[in-house]
N, C-alpha and C positions, 0 to 999 in steps of 0.2 A: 387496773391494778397499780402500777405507775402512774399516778399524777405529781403532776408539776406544785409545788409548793405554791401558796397565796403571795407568801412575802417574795416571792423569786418571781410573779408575775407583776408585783408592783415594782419590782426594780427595773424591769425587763419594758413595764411602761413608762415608767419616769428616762429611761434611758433614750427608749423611741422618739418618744416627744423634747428631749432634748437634745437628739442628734437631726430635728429638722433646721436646729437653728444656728445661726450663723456663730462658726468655731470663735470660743471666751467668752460669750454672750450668757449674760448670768443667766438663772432658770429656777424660781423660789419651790418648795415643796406645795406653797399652795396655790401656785400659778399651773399645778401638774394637776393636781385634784379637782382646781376650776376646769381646765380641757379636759379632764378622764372622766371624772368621778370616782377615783379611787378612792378611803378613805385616809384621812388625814396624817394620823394618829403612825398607822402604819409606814403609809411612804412617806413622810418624816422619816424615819427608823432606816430606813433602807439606803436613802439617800444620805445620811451620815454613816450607815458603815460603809458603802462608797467609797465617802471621802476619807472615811480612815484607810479606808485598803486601798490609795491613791489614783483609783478610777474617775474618780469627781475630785474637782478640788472648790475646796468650799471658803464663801468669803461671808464674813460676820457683816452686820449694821442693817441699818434702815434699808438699803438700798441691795442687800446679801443677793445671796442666792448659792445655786453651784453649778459648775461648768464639767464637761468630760475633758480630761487632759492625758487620758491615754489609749492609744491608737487603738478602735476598735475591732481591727483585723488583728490585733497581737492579741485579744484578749478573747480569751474562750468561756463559753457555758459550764465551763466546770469550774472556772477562776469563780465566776459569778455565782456560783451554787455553795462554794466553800465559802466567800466571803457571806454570803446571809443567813448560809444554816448551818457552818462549819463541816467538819470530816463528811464524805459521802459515803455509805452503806445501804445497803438495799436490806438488811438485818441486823439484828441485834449481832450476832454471831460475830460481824465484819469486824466489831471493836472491843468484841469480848464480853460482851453486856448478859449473854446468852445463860440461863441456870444450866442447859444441857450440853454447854460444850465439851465436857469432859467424854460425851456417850453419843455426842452428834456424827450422823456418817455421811452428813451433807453437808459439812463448813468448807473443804475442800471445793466441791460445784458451785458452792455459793460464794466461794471467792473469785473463783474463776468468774462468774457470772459480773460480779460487782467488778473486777478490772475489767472488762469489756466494754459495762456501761460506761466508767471513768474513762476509759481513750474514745468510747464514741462522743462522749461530751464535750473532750478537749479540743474532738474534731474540726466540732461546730463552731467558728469565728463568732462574735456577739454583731458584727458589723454585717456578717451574712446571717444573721438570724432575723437581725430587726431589717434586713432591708423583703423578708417574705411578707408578701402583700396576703390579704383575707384571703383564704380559699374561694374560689367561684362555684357555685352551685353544681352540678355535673347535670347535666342531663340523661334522663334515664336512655340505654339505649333501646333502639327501634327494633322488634326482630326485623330480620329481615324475610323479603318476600320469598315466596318458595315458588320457583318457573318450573311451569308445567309442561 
């Protein structure tokens, strides 16, 4: 029901692949789509509002690119959710947009709900996000034997 936004996963890759590399070391939009395969068009987009919301800071010319210049432990998943898709609402409701808000007897739970999501967001560090490695397959468990 909750899925993660498109443009919030190419941020979230352009960021990863940017913080393997050595701090001010430039990082072009299409040096991230050659090692992802992201498309282009998009993380371009993402990596300049970045730099507007002073996460990246971004340098013009031939030779450009953009670097991360702020400490990825001060910055949380909800910093980085507001900067690409603006306000965070899990409904219409959260920002008014709603036709039944006058006769709704759920905006009450559903705020509540929605400020729980936002501090678990805020929780999560972007520095502890990207440093979680693929999940590993699990292996199914084994019943165990039954001693007679």
């Amino acid at each position: 029901m909750n899925k993660m936004n498109r443009k919030v996963e190419y941020a979230l890759i352009a960021l990863k692949h940017m913080s393997s590399k050595t701090p001010g070391e430039l990082t072009s939009a299409k040096e991230v789509v050659e090692a992802t395969g992201v498309p282009f068009d998009a993380t371009a987009r993402v990596m300049q509002q970045m730099a507007q919301s002073g996460l990246l800071r971004s340098e013009q010319g031939a030779r450009g690119g953009y670097s991360i210049i702020r400490d990825l432990s001060k910055a949380n998943f909800h910093d980085l959710i507001e900067v690409i898709l603006g306000p965070t609402g899990i409904s219409k409701c959260i920002h008014g947009e709603c036709e039944l808000i006058a006769s709704c007897n759920i905006v009450s739970p559903v705020s509540v709900l929605n400020k729980r999501l936002i501090d678990f967001y805020k929780s999560v560090t972007l520095k502890e996000l990207l440093k979680i490695r693929d999940a590993q397959p699990v292996e199914p468990a084994q019943p165990e034997e039954v001693s007679q």
